[in-house]
C-alpha angles and dihedrals in degrees: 000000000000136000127203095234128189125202102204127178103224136209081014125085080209146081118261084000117119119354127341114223125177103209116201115212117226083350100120082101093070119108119263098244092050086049095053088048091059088055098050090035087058090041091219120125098252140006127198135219119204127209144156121288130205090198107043138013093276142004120235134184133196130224127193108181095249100039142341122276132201091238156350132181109219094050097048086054084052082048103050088037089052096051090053094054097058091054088245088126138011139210122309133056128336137175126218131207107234139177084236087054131259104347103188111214130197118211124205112161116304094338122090138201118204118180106213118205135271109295118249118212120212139146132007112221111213105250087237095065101039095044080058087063093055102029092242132128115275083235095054086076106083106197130021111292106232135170117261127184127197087155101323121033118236122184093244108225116197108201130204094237147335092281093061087049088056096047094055102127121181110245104197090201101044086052081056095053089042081052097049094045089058089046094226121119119258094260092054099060142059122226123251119296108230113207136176124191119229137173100275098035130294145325121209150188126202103188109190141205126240136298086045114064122275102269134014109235092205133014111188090161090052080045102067090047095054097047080047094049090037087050103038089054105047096253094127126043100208129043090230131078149119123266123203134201144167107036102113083068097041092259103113112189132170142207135195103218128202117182103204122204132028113304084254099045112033121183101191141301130259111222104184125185147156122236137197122208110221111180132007136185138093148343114205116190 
């Protein structure tokens, strides 16, 4: 049976820029495990499968390619991007159906504004045990590492500078230790979330673990919980900035970030950028 499919760059207005997506048209109906295949068969870090909603304007859902999860950032900009490019919606607002619940979009050209939820705030993680993860120096972390969810919970990792940024290396083991400190098993959980501050706003790593390739080029769904966590501790003085990921791999790739709410009461966070879709045709299965 085929499938329109859409290869779309997000969070870049360029080619091989920000983080790749394949987003399968009507295809939210597909198994799990076929899903999952596409993922590892595309050798990207998620895929999405749209459907209708009876809730919201579309249905989307999110592969990993080891399990579903409720959310991601850059996958829902590709989707959004890749609708728009088949002339199924135009510009304007839109609402997608999500497994983190209704997540409203706005759509100007090829850039796209998604409001993630409300953040919720859970566990620190002691530095020692996250800085194994990364083979850093526990005091290279510069605030407590805690778990933050705008969607998908990332263990939010504030770093001393850009060099310690560039040093981050994944330490399989170390990931297991950090696992079995949360007590979760490996495929319930994302790996730390690396961050730097800079004068217009962040810069930030997601190294993952196998099956999903080495390093994420763009994480839009890490990104809301970090503007929540920055903003909800005092770290930033103001609830806009840009946020900036991928270049350590050569895949540079940029968000306008907008924190809503008071730092003790935030409503959601705006993660805007553009997308380029870079191939289109069919799926056959």
């Amino acid at each position: 049976m085929p499938f329109d499919i859409d290869w779309v760059d997000a969070f870049s207005s360029r080619a091989f820029g920000g983080n790749g997506c394949v987003v399968v048209h009507e295809g939210a109906s597909l198994d799990d495990a076929t899903a999952m295949a596409l993922v590892r068969e595309t050798s990207l870090v998620e895929c999405t499968f749209t459907g209708p909603s009876e809730v919201a304007d579309i249905r989307v859902r999110y592969f990993l390619a080891s399990r579903e999860i409720p959310f991601a950032g850059h996958p829902t900009v590709a989707t959004v991007a890749a609708l728009r490019h088949r002339g199924l919606i135009g510009d304007g607002p839109l609402t997608l159906e999500t497994g983190a619940g209704i997540v409203p979009v706005e759509v100007d050209g090829t850039k796209v504004s998604m409001t993630q939820i409300a953040p919720e705030f859970g566990v620190h993680v002691p530095r020692e045990i996250v800085a194994a993860v990364g083979g850093i120096d526990p005091s290279d972390i510069v605030y407590p590492p805690r778990f933050v969810s705008t969607g998908l919970p990332f263990c939010i990792t504030l770093l001393r500078d850009a060099g310690v940024l560039a040093a981050v290396r994944f330490d399989p083991a170390a990931f297991r230790a950090y696992v079995d400190h949360l007590g979760v098993e490996d495929t319930d959980v994302m790996e730390p979330f690396w961050v730097t501050q800079t004068d217009t706003g962040t810069q930030a790593r997601l190294l993952l673990a196998p099956p999903s390739p080495p390093e994420d080029p763009f994480t839009g769904s890490a990104t809301g919980a970090m503007a929540a966590y920055l903003w909800a501790e005092g770290l930033i003085d103001a609830p806009r900035f840009v946020a900036e990921q991928g270049q350590w791999i050569g895949r540079p790739g940029q968000a306008q970030v907008e924190v809503l709410g008071r730092r003790d009461a935030i409503e959601g966070v705006i993660v805007a950028g553009h997308a380029h879709v870079l191939m289109s045709g069919a799926l056959h299965l």
